[in-house]
Structure formats: C-alpha cells, structure tokens
N, C-alpha and C positions, 0 to 999 in steps of 0.2 A: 438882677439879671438884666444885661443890656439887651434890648431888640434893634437889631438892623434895620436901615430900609431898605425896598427896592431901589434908588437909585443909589451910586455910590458914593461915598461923603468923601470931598477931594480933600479932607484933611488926610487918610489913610494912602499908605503908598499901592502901586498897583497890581503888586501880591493880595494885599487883603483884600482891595476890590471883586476880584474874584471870587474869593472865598465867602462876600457876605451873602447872610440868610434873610430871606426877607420877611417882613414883617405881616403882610399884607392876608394871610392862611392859605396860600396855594402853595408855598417852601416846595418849592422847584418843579414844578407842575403850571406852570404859564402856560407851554404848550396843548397840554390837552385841554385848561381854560379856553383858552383861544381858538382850538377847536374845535368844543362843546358848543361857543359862541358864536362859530360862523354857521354851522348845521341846524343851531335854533334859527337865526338870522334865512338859512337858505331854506325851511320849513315854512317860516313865515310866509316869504317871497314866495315861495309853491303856493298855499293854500290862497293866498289871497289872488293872483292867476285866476288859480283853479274857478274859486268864487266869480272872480270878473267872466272866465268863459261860459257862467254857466254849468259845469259841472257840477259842482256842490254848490248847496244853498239851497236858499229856498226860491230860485228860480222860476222852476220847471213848474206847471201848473200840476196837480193832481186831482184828475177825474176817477170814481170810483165805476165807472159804468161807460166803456169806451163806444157804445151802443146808443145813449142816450144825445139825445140832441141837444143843442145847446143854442143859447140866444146871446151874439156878440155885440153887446151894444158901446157903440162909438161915438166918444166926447167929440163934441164942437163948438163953436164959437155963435152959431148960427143955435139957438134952441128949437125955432121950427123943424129944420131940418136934419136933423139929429138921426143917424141911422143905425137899423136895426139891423141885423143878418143872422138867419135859422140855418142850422147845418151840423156835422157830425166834424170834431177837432181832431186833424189828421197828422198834426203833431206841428212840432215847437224847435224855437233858438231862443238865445237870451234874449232877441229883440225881437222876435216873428214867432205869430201864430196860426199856423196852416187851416183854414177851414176850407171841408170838399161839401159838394152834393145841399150847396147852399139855396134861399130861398128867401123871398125879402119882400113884406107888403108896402102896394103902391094903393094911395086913395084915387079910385076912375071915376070920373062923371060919367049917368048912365041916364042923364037926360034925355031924350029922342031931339030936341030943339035947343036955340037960346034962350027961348021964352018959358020955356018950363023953368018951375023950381029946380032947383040945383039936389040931384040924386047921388050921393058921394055914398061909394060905397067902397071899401077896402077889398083887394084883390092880391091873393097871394101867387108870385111871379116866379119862376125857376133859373135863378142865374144860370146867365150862356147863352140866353136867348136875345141878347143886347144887340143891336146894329154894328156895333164892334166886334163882336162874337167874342168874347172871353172865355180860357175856360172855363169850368165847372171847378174853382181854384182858387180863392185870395188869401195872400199873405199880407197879414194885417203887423203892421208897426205897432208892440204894444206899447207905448204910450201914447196910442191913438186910444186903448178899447179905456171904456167908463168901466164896463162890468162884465161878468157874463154870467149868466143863469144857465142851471141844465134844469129842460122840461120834462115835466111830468106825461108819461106815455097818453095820459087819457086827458092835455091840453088840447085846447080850438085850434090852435096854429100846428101840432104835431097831428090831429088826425087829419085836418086839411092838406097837410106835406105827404102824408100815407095815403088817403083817397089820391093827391095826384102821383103818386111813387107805383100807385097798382094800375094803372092807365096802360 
C-alpha cells in the first residue's frame, strides 16, 4: 500500500493532486490541527500577560493576618544607612507595596552639651511628621524591599507603636 504525501508529487496530473491523502495522520483534518494550534498558542499568550500583570503567579504577597504589623526592610548600597519601616500592608501591584500608619526608628543624641559623652538613644518616629509633610503612605518599588517580617504583637517596637497609637 502506497502512502501519499501532503504535498503534491508534480509527476501526477492535476486530478489526482487533488484527490491525494496525506500521510502525515490528520487525513483531512489540517484545519482543526491548525486551530487547536492557534488556541494553545493564544492560551499561552493569555497566561503569560496574565503572569507579567500580576494576576496570576506568585506575585502577590500573602499575609495570614492583615492586622499584624510588619517591618519593610530596604536594600541599599549604603549598609549604614539601610532603612527600616513598621506599618500595617495596605495592599500591592506587581511592582508596589502600599504600606499605611507607618513608623520608623531614628538614633537622637540626648547629650545636654558637646562635652558630655555621646548618649544615643533610639527613638521611634511616626511618619508624616517630616518637614515635607508626607502622607501617612509610601509606595515602596519592590525591588527596593530586602525582606519583610510580620511582628510579633508582644514585640518592643509593636508595643512602642501601640503605647504611641493610644496617645
């Protein structure tokens, strides 16, 4: 038994062209092939969108406790200066993490003179109080944050934020 191919063999006149079967196992079903093939194809194209906007994946951070504070801490290039920020995650984009009702320690000298020894004492500060006045709001670029931790309600820094939140 001879198998045809799909294209047509120019020795045969252009009657049998027609009539050949092809070899290939679709025997006259190319079209829903080729349909099946653009719908995976345009599946693909969706999902991966999808993925790039954020939608699906594993994007989206997930907090178990939207209650619980959390400590955004931010890469830099500077290790001194390396900043920390306490606040409650007031939601997200693929690229932005909304943090509200934030709080941030600053080390104060609490020398009375120059001449005294140096008394550095950390001081925890209530964003918005800045000479710029900012809100009580930053949208952090996350490939700025290193990490984030969610605190433990009976933390020095979460009872400190609650003694000043009951003021």
């Amino acid at each position: 038994m001879e198998e045809k191919c799909c294209t047509p063999n120019l020795d045969q006149n252009k009657d049998e062209n027609k009539k050949a079967d092809c070899k290939c196992g679709c025997r006259g079903h190319h079209k829903a092939c080729a349909i099946l093939l653009i719908v995976l194809i345009c599946i693909a194209i969706a999902l991966f969108v999808l993925k790039d906007l954020g939608i699906i994946g594993c994007n989206k951070l997930k907090f178990s406790d939207n209650k619980a504070w959390q400590a955004v801490f931010l890469n830099s290039k500077d290790p001194i200066n390396n900043q920390v920020y306490f606040g409650r995650i007031a939601g997200e984009t693929k690229n932005v993490l909304i943090l509200k009702n934030i709080y941030y320690v600053q080390v104060v000298d609490l020398r009375a003179n120059e001449k005294d020894q140096p008394n550095l004492q950390p001081q925890l500060i209530k964003f918005g109080n800045e000479a710029h006045g900012p809100a009580d709001e930053i949208h952090f670029n996350k490939q700025n944050i290193l990490y984030i931790e969610i605190l433990k309600s009976d933390s020095q820094i979460v009872r400190a934020i609650e003694a000043v939140e009951k003021k």
